[in-house]
C-alpha positions as CSV (number, residue, x, y, z in Angstrom):
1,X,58.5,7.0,54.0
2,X,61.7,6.9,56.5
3,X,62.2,10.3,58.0
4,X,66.0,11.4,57.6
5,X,67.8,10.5,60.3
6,X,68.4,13.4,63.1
7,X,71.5,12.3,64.9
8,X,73.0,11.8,60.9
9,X,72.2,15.8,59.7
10,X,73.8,17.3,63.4
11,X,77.1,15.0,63.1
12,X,77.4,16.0,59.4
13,X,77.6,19.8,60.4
14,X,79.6,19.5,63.0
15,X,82.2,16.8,62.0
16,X,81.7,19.2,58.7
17,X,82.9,22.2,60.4
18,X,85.9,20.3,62.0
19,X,87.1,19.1,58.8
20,X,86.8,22.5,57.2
21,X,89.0,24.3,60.3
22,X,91.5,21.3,60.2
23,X,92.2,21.6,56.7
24,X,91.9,25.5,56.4
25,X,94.4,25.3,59.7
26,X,96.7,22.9,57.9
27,X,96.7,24.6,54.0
28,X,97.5,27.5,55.8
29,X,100.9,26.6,57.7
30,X,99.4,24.3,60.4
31,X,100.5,24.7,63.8
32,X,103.7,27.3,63.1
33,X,101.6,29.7,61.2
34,X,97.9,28.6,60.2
35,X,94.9,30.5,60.0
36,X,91.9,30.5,61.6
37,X,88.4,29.3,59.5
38,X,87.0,32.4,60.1
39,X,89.9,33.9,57.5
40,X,88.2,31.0,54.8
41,X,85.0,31.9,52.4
42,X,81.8,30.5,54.0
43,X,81.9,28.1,50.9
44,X,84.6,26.0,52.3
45,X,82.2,25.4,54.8
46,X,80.1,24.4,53.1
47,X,81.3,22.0,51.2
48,X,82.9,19.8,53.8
49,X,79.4,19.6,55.3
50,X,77.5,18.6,51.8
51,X,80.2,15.8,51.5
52,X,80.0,14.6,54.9
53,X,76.1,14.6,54.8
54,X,76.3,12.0,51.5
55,X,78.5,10.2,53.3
56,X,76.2,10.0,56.1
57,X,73.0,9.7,54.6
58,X,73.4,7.8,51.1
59,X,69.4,7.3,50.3
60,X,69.2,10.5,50.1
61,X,69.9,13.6,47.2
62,X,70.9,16.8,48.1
63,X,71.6,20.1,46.3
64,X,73.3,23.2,47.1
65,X,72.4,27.0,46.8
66,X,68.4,25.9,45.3
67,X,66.4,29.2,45.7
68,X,63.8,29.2,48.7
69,X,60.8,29.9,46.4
70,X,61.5,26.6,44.0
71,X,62.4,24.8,47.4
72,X,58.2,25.6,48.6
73,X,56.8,24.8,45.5
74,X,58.1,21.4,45.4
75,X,58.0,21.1,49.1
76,X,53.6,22.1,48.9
77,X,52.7,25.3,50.2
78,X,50.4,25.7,53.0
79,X,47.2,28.1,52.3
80,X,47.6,31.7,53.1
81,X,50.3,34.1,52.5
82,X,54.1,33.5,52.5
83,X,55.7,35.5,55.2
84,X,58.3,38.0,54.3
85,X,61.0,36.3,56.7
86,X,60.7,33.6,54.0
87,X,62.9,35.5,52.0
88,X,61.7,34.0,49.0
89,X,64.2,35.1,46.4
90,X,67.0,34.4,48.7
91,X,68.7,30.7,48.4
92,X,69.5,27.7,51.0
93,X,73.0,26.6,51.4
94,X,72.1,22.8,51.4
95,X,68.7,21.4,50.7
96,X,68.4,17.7,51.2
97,X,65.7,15.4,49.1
98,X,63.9,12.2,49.7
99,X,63.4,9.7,46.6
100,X,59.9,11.3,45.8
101,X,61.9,14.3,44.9
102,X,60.5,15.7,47.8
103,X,62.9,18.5,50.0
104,X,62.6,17.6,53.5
105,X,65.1,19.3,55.2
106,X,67.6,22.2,54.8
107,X,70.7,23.5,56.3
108,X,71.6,27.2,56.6
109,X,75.9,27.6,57.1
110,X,76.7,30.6,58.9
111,X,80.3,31.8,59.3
112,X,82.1,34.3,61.5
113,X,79.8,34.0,64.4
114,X,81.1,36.2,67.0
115,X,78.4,35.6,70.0
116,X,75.9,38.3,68.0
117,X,72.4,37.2,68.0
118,X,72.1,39.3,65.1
119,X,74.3,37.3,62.8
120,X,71.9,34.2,63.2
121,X,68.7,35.6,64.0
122,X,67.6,36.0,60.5
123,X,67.7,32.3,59.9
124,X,66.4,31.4,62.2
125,X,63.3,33.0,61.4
126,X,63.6,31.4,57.6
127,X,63.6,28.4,59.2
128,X,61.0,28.8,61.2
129,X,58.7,30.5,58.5
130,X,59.6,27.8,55.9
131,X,58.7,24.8,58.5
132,X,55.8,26.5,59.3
133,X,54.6,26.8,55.1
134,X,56.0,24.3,53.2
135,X,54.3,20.7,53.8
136,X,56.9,18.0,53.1
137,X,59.9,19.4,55.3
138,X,60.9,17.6,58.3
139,X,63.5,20.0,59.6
140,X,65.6,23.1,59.4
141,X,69.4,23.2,60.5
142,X,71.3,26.4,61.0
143,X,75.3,25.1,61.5
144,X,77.9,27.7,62.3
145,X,81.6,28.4,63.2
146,X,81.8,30.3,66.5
147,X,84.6,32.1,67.0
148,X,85.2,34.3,70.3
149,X,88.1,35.5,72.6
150,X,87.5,36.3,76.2
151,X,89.6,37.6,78.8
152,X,90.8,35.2,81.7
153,X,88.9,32.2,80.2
154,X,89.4,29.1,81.6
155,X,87.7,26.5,80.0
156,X,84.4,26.1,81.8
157,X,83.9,29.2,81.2
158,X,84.0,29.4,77.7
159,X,81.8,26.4,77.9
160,X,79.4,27.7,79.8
161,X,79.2,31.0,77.2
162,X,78.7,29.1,74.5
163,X,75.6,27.3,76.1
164,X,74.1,30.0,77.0
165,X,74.3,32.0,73.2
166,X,72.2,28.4,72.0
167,X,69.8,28.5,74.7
168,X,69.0,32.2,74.4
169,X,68.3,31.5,70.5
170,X,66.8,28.2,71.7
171,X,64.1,30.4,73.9
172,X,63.8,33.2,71.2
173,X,61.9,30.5,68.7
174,X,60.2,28.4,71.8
175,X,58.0,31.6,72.8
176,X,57.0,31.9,68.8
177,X,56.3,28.4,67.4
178,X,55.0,24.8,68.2
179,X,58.5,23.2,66.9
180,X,61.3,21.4,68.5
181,X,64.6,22.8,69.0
182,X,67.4,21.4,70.0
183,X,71.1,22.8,69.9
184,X,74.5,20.7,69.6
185,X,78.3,21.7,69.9
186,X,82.1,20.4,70.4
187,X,84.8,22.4,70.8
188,X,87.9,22.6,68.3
189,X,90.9,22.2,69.8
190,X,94.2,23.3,68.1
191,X,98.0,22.9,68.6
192,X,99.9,26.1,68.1
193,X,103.4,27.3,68.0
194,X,102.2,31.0,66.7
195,X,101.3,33.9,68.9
196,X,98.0,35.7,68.0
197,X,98.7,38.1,71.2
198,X,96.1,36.2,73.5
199,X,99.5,35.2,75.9
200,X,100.3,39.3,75.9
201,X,96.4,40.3,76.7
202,X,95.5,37.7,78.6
203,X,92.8,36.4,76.4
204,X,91.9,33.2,75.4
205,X,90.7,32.6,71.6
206,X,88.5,29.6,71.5
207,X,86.2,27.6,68.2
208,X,83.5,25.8,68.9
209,X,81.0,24.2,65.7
210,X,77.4,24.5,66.8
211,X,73.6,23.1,64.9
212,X,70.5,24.2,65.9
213,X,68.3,22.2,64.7
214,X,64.5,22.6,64.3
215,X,61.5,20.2,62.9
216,X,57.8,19.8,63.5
217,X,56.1,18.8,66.6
């Protein structure tokens, strides 16, 4: 059976993401007055990303919030005992199905990433755990929306931060597990007439949407 298509599940998050800040942005007063997405319920998120993924990838089914523990069972569970970093009675944003009615992938959405490892780690590991159990999956995604301000930021240098935060998780599950990783991002840019009080501080407030996204050797 045809595996689900990498390069379709990253552009999905991130052009997801986008779509999410750029309406948020423009519901909220657009460039005179609009918010942020970190002010928007991770749901909103979400959402954008599920539609963008059927747009994407139309052979395939997906659901949203499916609990982890029904996800394994119709996934086929590896012998031995499931790991507590499964987090069994916990759900999965979106879980994506093939025609056997099969899961093979999931994506995690994380929102109000500040540049903590903490607020991703714990995926991460889910991820990890869940590849590692549950036969028919393919791959794990964690997607999120980073947003940071630094002080006298030009930007290569808010660039360069932002590669190093994926390549530090990047090394964190490398030293663990025989998976692949491999981490994706693009900048948001926006137009604005409002001051948030960067100009007075001399910070620079920047978004970024990032995947990480892990399968099987």
């Amino acid at each position: 059976m045809k595996r689900i298509c990498r390069k379709n599940i990253v552009d999905s998050c991130l052009d997801g993401i986008k779509k999410a800040f750029e309406d948020y942005y423009q519901i909220t007063g657009g460039k005179d007055c609009g918010e942020w997405l970190w002010n928007a319920p991770e749901y909103f998120i979400t959402v954008r990303i599920f539609d963008e993924i059927k747009r994407k990838i139309t052979s395939s089914s997906l659901t949203l919030e499916d609990n982890v523990d029904y996800l394994l069972q119709n996934a086929g569970k590896r012998k031995g005992r499931d790991p507590k970093k499964l987090r069994k009675s916990g759900r999965v944003d979106i879980a994506v199905w093939n025609k056997s009615c099969e899961p093979v992938g999931f994506i995690e959405v994380k929102h109000r990433v500040y540049g903590k490892s903490e607020s991703v780690s714990s995926d991460l590991e889910r991820i990890v755990e869940s590849l590692n159990k549950a036969i028919s999956l393919e791959f794990g995604a964690l997607t999120f929306y980073l947003d940071k301000k630094l002080k006298n930021a030009d930007e290569g240098r808010i660039e360069n931060w932002v590669k190093n935060f994926l390549r530090q998780r990047e090394c964190e599950i490398n030293s663990k597990d025989n998976l692949k990783i491999r981490s994706y991002y693009t900048r948001i840019k926006v137009e604005s007439n409002f001051d948030y009080g960067e100009g007075k501080t001399n910070y620079t407030r920047f978004a970024y949407a990032c995947v990480i996204y892990i399968s099987g050797s």
